[in-house]
N, C-alpha and C positions, 0 to 999 in steps of 0.2 A: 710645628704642627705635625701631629701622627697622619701618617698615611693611611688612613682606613683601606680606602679600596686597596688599595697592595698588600698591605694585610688577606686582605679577604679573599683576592686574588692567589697569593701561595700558601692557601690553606693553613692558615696560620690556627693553631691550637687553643683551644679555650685557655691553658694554663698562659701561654705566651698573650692571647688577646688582654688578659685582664691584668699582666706584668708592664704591658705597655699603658693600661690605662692609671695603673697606679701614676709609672713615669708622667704621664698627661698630667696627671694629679698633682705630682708633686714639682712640676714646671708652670703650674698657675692654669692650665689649659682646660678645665674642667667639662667645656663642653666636649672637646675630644675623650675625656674619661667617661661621661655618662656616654655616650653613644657607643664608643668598646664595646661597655659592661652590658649597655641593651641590647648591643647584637650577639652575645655571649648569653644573655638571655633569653632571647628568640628562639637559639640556635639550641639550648638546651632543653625547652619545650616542647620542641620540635621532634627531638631525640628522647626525650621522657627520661632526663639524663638529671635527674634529682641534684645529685650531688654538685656540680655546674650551678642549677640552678639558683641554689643554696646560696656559693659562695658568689654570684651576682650579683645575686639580692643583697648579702650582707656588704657589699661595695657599695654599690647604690643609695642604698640608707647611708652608707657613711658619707657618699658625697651631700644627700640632701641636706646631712647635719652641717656640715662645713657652709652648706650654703645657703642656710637658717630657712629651710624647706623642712621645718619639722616637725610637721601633720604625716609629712609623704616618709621624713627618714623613721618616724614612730611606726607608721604602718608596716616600712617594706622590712624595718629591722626585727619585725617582732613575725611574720612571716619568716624570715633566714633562718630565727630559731626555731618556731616549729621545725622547720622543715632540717634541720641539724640533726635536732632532738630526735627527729623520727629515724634518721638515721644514724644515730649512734654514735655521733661525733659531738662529744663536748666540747673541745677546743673551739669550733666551728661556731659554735651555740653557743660558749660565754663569749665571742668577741661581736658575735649580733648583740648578745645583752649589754652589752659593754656600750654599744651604740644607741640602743635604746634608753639605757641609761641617764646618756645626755641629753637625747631629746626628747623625753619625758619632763626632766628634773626643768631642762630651759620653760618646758609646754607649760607647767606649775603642776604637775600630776607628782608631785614628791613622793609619794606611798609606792606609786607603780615604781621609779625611779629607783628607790629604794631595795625595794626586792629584787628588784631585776641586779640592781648591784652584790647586794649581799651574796644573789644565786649564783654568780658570774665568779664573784670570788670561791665560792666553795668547789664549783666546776673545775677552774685550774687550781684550786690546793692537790689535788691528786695527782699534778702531775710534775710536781715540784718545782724548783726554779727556773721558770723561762719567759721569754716577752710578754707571753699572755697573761700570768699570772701578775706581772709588773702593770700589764694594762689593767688589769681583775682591780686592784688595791687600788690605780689611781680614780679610775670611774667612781669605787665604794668612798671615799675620801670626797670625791666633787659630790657627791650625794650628800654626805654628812654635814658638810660645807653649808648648800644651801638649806638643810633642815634643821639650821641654827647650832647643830652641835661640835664645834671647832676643834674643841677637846680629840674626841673620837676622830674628826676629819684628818687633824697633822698626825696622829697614830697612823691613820692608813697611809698617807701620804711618805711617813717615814720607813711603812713595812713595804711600801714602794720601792722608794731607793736603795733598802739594803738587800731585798731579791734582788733588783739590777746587779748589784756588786758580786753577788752569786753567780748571775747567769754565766754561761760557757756558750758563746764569748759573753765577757763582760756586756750589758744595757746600758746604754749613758740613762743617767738616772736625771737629765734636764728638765724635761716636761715636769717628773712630780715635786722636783723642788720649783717651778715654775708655778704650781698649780698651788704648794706648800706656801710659798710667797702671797698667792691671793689668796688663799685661807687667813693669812692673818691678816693682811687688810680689812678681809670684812671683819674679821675680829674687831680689828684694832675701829674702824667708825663705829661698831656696834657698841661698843662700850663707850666712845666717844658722845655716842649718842643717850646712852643712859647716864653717865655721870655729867658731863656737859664737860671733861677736859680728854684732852689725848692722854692715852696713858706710856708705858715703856717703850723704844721704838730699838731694843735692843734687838729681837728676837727677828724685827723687817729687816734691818739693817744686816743683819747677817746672812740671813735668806738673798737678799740683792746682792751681797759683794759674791756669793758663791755663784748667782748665777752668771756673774760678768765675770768670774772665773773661768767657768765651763765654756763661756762664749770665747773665751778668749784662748782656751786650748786648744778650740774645735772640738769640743765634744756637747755642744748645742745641738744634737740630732735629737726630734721627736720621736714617736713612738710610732706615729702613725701616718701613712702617705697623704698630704697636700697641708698637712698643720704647720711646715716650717715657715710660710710669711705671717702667720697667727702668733703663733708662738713668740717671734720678734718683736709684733704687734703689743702684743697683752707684756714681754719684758720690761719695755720701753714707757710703758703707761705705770709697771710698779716703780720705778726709779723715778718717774716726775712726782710721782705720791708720796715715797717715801723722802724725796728732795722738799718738796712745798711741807712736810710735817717738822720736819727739821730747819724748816727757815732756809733755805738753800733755791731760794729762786729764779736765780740764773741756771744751773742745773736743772731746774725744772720745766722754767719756759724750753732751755734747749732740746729735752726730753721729749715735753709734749708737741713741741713744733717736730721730733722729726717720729715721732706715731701717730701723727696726721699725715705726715708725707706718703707712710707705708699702707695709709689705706688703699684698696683697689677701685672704689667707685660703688660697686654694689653694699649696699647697706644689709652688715651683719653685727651682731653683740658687738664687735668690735670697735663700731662707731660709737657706740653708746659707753663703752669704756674709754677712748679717746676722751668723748665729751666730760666724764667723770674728773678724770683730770686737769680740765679746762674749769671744771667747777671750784676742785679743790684749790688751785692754782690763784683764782679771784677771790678767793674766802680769805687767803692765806696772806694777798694783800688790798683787803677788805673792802672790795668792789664788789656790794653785795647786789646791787641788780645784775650785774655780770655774773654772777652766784647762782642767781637763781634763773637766770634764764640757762642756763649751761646745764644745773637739776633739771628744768624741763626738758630741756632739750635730750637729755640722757634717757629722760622715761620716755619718751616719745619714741626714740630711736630703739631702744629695749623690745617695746612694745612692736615696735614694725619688725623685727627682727623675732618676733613670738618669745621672748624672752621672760617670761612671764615676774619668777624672783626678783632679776635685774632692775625690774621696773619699778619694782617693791621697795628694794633698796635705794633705789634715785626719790622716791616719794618719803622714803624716812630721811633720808639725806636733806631734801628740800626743807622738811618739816625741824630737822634740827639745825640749817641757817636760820632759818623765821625764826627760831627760838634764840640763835645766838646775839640777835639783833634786839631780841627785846619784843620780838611782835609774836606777845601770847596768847595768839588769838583761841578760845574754847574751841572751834571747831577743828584748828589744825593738832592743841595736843591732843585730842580725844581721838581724831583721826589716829596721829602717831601711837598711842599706846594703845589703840585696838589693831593695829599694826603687829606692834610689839611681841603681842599677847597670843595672835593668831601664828605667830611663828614660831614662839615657843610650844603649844598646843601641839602643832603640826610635829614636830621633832620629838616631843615626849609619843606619840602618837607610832612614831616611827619606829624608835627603840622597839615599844614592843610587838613591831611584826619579826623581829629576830627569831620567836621560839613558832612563828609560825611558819617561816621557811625552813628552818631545821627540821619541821614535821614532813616538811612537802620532799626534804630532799630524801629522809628515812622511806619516805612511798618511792621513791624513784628508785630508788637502790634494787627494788624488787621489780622485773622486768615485768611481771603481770601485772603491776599496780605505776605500772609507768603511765600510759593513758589518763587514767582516772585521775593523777597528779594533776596532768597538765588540766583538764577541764575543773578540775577543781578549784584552781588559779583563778583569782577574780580577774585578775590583770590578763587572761586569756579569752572573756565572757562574747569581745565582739568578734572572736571567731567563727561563733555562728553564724556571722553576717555573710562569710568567704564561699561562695562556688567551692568543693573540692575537687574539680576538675581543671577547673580555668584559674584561679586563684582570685578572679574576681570579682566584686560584692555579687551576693545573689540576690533573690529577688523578693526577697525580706527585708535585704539592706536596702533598697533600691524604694520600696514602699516606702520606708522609713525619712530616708533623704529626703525624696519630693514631699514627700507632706510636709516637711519642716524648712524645704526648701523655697515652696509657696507662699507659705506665711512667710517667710520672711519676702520673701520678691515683693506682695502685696504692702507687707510694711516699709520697704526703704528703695519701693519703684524701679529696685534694678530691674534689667531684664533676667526670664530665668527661659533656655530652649532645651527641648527633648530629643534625642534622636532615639529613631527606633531602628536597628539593622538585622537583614536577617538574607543568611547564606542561601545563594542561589542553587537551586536542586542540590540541596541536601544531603536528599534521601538516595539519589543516585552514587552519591561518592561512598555511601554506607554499604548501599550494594556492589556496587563493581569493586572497592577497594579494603571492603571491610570496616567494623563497626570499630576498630583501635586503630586505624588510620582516622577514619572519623571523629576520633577522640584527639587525636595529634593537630588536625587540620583546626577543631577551635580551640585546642588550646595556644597554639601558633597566630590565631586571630586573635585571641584576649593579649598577647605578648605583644603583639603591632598597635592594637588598638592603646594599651599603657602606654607606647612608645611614642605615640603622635599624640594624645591629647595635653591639656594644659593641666599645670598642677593642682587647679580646684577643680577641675572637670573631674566627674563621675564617674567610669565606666562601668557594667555590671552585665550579666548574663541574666537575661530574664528567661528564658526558657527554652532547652533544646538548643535550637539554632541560633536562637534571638538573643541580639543584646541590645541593650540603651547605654545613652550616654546622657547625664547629667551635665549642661553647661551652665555655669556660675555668671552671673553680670554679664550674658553675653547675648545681646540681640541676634535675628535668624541668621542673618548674613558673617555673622564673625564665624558664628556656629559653622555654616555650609563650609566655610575657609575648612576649618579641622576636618571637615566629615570628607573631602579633597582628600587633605592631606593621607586620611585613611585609607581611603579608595584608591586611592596613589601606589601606596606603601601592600598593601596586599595584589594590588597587578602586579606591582614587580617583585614580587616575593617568586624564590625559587620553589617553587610547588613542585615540579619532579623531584626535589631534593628526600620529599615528602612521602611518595609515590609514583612510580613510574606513568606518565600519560595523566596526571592528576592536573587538573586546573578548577580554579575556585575564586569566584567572584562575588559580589555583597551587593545587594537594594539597601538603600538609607532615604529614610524619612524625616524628615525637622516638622518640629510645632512648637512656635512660642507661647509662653504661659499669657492668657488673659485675663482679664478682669472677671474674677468669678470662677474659674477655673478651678474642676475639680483635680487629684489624680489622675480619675479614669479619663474624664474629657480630653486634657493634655495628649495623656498616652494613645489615648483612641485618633485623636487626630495625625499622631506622629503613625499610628501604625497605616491608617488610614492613605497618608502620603509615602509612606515607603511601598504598601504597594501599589499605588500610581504608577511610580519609580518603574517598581519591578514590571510591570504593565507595559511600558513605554519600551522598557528593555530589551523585553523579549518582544517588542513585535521589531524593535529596531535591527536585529539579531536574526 
């Protein structure tokens, strides 16, 4: 376990903070790596130290993806690039895209996915062969992957590994033949699936003896910090698939018994991959309830894992056991081949945004028409939503949320609470310390308030001082918990670090949604109770 506080104790450096969080990362410790990187983020807010920022956020995103948080890794990775972008660091900017990529493509947003890959590759072509352009090719290849187009995917895949061989020093080129390997898997079911037999298993079988090569050199190193029990993971599930295709069942059972052992408990894609092979495994010796309960059980875990394709592919999977059995039921082929059909669509669909990012990147090459680029970006549109202060939805996003948040509370009877917050004499810290310490002071609060709420909670800046929180499924009282933990987290925040003699304290207000409940009602009530709050405060004071 990292030692935060002694860390923080001998002034340990943003570069050094977020070196350790990697290490965190890549020792399984992830809650030590996200907490680093948030106080590395705090800290650069705090300081208006961009660049810091930046490369937080692109950490951050990248743990959410690892740990199938990815709503939160799409959001915070597509923020790193802006904010790269603004500063002039492509490198920075294609390995947030690179991020975003993934968890796009898992979300089922394939088109964003897509771009963001393509962009990511052209980003490090200019800067010839190095890790990132190896990461650029293998991200654009998982893309291709799941937009049906295999062909074009092992291309990337292989412009992958022979950058690695280039780089100085040498990239172990494992992950993209790892990745090259389940490119043809899906291949090889997808075709499985349209002719109704397996076809050549020459092209898997090679792909697997090389990676149990590379493993077996020691040059099994990923690309990227905390994927090496992944990595093991997703190996061990191609060797039981390519053993169960070949008839080779004791190899396979032994396979997939030991990439269930390597799960960690938290439910990511990687379970649903496990299950895949437990699928194929009972097909293979024709235990077809076992079959298909293993297909369900794949899309299910897919789906909880926000895996979107994944899930896709466990339901054509499903659909072509029912078929290998003889149960041609109308609704399940027609199911399967408007399946089929939407997936080719999507991929023809794809191809042609290539001549539309070549456009966008021709605008970028000109420093005046850099801006305009990015807002031109469809896949950039919910920026508007962002505070550019605080980085937090603003209070267009926040309108938007709760109406849609309502209706659903009304429809599926969770609970939905509002908190309203808003900085204790303000206008005093604007005066005695100045109106860009005042800008530091919230935006040092929207950093703590990210840091303590839950990962569907809301947080946003509604105006000046004021901000709300959106809580998801969560009655008043779970609510109050977080709004604690808030109120916690900014008393012991070092606010002289901030300004000399500075201290800065918050009112919060809770209202649950009711029956009938409008926006404004909700919100009127939470403002309502927060200044109670503040009421109580200051007479207690």
């Amino acid at each position: 376990m990292i030692n935060r506080a002694h860390l923080a104790d001998a002034g340990t450096s943003a570069d050094l903070a977020l070196t350790h969080a990697h290490l965190a990362l890549n020792e399984g410790d992830a809650q030590s790596a996200r907490e680093l990187a948030q106080s590395v983020l705090v800290a650069a807010k705090t300081g208006a130290d961009e660049h810091t920022e930046a490369r937080a956020l692109a950490f951050l995103a990248h743990c959410d993806s690892i740990g199938s948080r990815l709503q939160r890794a799409s959001d915070t990775s597509r923020r790193a690039a802006r904010l790269f972008e603004r500063l002039g660091e492509p490198q920075g900017e294609a390995m947030a895209l690179a991020t975003l990529t993934r968890a796009s493509m898992r979300l089922g947003r394939a088109d964003e996915a897509f771009e963001a890959a393509l962009l990511c590759v052209r980003l490090c072509e200019v800067r010839g062969p190095d890790v990132s352009l190896v990461i650029a090719h293998d991200a654009f290849g998982v893309a291709c992957c799941w937009a049906g187009n295999y062909e074009r995917a092992h291309e990337s895949m292989q412009a992958a590994v022979d950058v690695a061989a280039r780089c100085s020093p040498v990239v172990s080129p494992y992950q993209p033949r790892l990745n090259q390997a389940w490119v043809e898997a899906q291949r090889l079911v997808d075709e499985r699936h349209r002719s109704g037999a397996m076809p050549s298993l020459e092209t898997m079988a090679w792909l697997v003896k090389e990676l149990a090569r590379l493993e077996d050199s020691g040059e099994a190193a990923p690309l990227l910090s905390g994927l090496g029990h992944g990595v093991r993971t997703v190996s061990l599930v191609l060797t039981a698939l390519l053993a169960c295709w070949q008839g080779r069942t004791e190899v396979a059972k032994m396979a997939h018994e030991f990439a269930t052992r390597s799960l960690l408990g938290t439910v990511t894609w990687l379970d649903a991959m496990v299950r895949w092979a437990a699928a194929e495994l009972a097909w293979a010796q024709q235990d077809w309830p076992a079959a298909e309960q293993a297909f369900i059980e794949m899309r299910g875990l897919a789906l909880a894992a926000q895996h979107e394709p994944f899930a896709l592919s466990a339901s054509l999977l499903l659909a072509n056991a029912f078929e290998s059995q003889g149960k041609t039921d109308k609704a399940v082929l027609e199911y399967r081949a408007l399946r089929v059909r939407e997936r080719r669509m999507v991929g023809e669909v794809l191809m042609g945004r290539v001549s539309v990012v070549e456009r966008r990147l021709d605008a970028r090459r000109s420093a005046q028409h850099l801006q305009e680029a990015l807002l031109a970006a469809k896949q950039f549109e919910r920026w508007s939503l962002e505070d550019a202060l605080t980085g937090l939805a603003n209070r267009r996003a926040i309108d938007q949320a709760l109406e849609e948040r309502l209706a659903s509370s009304r429809a599926s009877g969770k609970p939905l609470t509002v908190a309203m917050i808003d900085v204790n004499k303000f206008k005093q810290v604007n005066d005695t310390h100045t109106h860009q310490v005042g800008d530091r002071v919230l935006k040092t609060l929207a950093a703590i308030m990210s840091s303590q709420v839950r990962e569907k909670d809301l947080p946003a800046r509604w105006a000046g001082d004021e901000f709300v929180v959106l809580f998801d499924d969560a009655p008043e009282d779970v609510a109050r918990q977080v709004c604690e933990r808030i109120h916690a987290a900014i008393a012991a925040f070092d606010w002289g670090s901030v300004a000399v003699g500075l201290r800065v304290s918050v009112s919060i207000g809770l209202s649950q949604a009711r029956e009938g409940d409008t926006m404004e009602s909700v919100l009127g009530r939470s403002d309502e109770s927060m200044y109670e709050t503040k009421s109580m405060e200051l007479i207690s004071t």
